[in-house]
N, C-alpha and C positions, 0 to 999 in steps of 0.2 A: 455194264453190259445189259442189255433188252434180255427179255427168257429166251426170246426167237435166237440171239445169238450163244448163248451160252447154250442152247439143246445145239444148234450146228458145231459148236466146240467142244462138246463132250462126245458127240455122235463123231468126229471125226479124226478124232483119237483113239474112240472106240472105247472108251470109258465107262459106260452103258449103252446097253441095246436093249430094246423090248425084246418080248418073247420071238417073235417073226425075223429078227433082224431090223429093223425099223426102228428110226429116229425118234427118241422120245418127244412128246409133244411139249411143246411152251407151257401151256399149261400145267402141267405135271411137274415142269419147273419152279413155275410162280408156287404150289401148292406146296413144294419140299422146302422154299425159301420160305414160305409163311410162317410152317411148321417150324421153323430155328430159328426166332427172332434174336437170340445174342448173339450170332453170327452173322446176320445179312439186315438189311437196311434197302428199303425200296423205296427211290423217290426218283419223282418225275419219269415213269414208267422202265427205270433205271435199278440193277440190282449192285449192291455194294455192299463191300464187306466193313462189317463192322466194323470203329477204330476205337472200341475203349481202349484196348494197352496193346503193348508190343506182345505179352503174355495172350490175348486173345488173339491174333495173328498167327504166334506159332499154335494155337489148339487149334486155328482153321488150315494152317498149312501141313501138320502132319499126324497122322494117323493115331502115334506116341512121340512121348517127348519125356526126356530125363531134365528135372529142374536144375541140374549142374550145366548143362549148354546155356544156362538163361542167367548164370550167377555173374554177370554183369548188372542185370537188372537191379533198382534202387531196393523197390520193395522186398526181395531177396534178403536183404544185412537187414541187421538190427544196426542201432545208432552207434553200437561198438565195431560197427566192422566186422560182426560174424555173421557168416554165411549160415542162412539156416538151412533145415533140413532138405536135404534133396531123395527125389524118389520117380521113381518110371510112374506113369499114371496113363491107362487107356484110355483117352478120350472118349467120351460119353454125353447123353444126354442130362448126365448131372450137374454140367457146368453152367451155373447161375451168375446172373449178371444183376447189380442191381439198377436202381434209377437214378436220374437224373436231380439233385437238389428243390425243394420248392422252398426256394427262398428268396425273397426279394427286397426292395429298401423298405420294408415293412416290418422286416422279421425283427422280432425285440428276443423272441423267446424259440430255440434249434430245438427239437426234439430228437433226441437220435434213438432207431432201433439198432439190432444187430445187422440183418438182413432183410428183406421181400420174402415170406416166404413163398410157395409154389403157388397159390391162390391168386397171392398179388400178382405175382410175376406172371402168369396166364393172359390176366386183366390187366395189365400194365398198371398199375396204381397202389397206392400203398394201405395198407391195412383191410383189404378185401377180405379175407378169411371171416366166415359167417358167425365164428364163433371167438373172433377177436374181438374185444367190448370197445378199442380205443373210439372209433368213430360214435358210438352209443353215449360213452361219454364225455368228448366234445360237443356231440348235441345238447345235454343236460346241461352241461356247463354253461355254453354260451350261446344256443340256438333261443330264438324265441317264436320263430316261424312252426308251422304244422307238418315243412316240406324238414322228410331226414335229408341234411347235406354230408354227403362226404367228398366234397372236393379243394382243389386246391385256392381259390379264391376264399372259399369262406373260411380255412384259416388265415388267409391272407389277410383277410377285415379283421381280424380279431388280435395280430403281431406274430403270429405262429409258422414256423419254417418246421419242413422234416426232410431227412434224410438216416443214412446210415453209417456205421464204423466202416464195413466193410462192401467194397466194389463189387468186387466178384469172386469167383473162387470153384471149387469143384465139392458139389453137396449134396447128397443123397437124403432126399425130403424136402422137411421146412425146417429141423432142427440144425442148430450148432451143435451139437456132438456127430453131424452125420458127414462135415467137412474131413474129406478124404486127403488132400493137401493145406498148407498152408493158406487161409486167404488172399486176399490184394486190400489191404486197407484205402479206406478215402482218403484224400489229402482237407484233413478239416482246417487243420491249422493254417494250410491256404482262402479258405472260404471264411474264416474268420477274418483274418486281413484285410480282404477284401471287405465283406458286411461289416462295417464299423457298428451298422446299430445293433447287432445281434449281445445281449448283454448278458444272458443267461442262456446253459445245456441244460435241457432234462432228460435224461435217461430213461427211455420206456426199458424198466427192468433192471437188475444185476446185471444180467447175462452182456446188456450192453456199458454199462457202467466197466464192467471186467476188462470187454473188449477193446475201451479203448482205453484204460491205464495200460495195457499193455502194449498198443498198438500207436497212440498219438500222445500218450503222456500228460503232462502239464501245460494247461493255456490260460489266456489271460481272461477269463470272463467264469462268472458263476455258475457250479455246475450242483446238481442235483438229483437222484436218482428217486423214481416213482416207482411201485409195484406197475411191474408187466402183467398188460392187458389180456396176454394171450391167454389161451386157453387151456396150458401147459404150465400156467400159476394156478394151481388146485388148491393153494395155501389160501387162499381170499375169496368170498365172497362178491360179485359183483356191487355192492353196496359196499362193502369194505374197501374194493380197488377204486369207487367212488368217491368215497368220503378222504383218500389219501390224496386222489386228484388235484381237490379242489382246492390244494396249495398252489394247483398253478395261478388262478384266479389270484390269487394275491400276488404271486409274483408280477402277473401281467399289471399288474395294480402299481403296484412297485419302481418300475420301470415306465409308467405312464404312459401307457398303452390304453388302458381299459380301466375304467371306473366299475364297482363292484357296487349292483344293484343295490 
């Protein structure tokens, strides 16, 4: 639906009304849909509700929701068949959605974090937080230009894919201890299938290493865990979380990808 038509369909069910009585303006519509980008989706002057899962459906469609009406859903069981936790959860502005894979017939080497946290997810991109070193040392790594790149092509030149364990879920900050429900994990074990050439995981951190023994288990390609970038690793040095890095360079060496200077 247009904003023009969704201000006529709320205004005439009486759903809001400005102060006067008066139909809220389009505009004021377009600006609340801005405002919630893991709920709505605007294209071709067109407003639409987001489709990552049926789980993001029912947070758009009701107010509350107890995760026992949803224990149909896959992500719900564990690979035994049990039902996990179920719990009332108010809807909120905590529920984080993350991005879409950058990976292509390129990617030799997935980087996975846990999640986007609030910085990225503002800025649609991944490692945006000012004082997350990852993009600082991809540049060192493998930049030899003047321009800092943090984009998705220039890992793409170099065999590099990122994403994360987890899709989305309901989280208070940037941290993983601040997840108030259970996540929605990725289906990685699909995107491997699919990217034959993707030959090795690195784990930006523990934290994601954890998440996905728990979450995706055992796959068939090389996995590996880096010290985390962020900034909530106070155990390291920047020079330190540098000098561990620069194991990917060999792996991407490894996998012939990339020749090491």
């Amino acid at each position: 639906m247009s904003c023009s038509d969704i201000a006529k369909e709320i205004y005439s069910k009486k759903l809001y009304l400005q102060k006067n009585g008066s139909m809220a303006p389009p505009r004021q519509i377009r600006a609340r849909v801005k405002k919630y980008p893991q709920y709505f989706v605007i294209k071709d002057a067109k407003i639409h509700l987001s489709k990552s899962s049926e789980l993001t459906k029912k947070l758009q469609e009701k107010k509350t929701f107890n995760l026992q009406q949803l224990s149909s859903l896959p992500h719900l069981h564990g690979e035994d068949g049990v039902k996990k936790e179920s719990i009332t959860q108010v809807v909120s502005p905590d529920f984080k959605k993350g991005f879409m894979p950058w990976i292509d017939k390129n990617t030799k080497v997935l980087i996975l974090g846990t999640m986007p946290g609030d910085t990225s997810t503002e800025q649609l991109s991944y490692y945006l937080n000012p004082s997350n070193t990852f993009w600082k040392i991809m540049n060192r790594l493998f930049n030899s230009t003047d321009h800092f790149e943090k984009s998705r092509d220039f890992l793409s030149s170099i065999g590099i894919g990122l994403w994360d364990v987890y899709k989305e879920g309901i989280r208070k900050g940037s941290l993983d201890s601040g997840f108030s429900i259970h996540p929605v994990p990725n289906d990685i074990k699909g995107i491997i299938r699919k990217h034959k050439s993707i030959k090795y995981i690195v784990f930006n951190g523990k934290e994601a290493l954890d998440a996905f023994l728990k979450e995706i288990g055992d796959v068939n390609v090389s996995c590996i865990v880096m010290p985390s970038t962020s900034s909530t690793n106070t155990h390291m040095t920047f020079d330190e979380k540098f000098d561990a890095w620069t194991q990917l360079k060999k792996i991407l060496k490894q996998v012939k990808h990339i020749s090491t200077p």
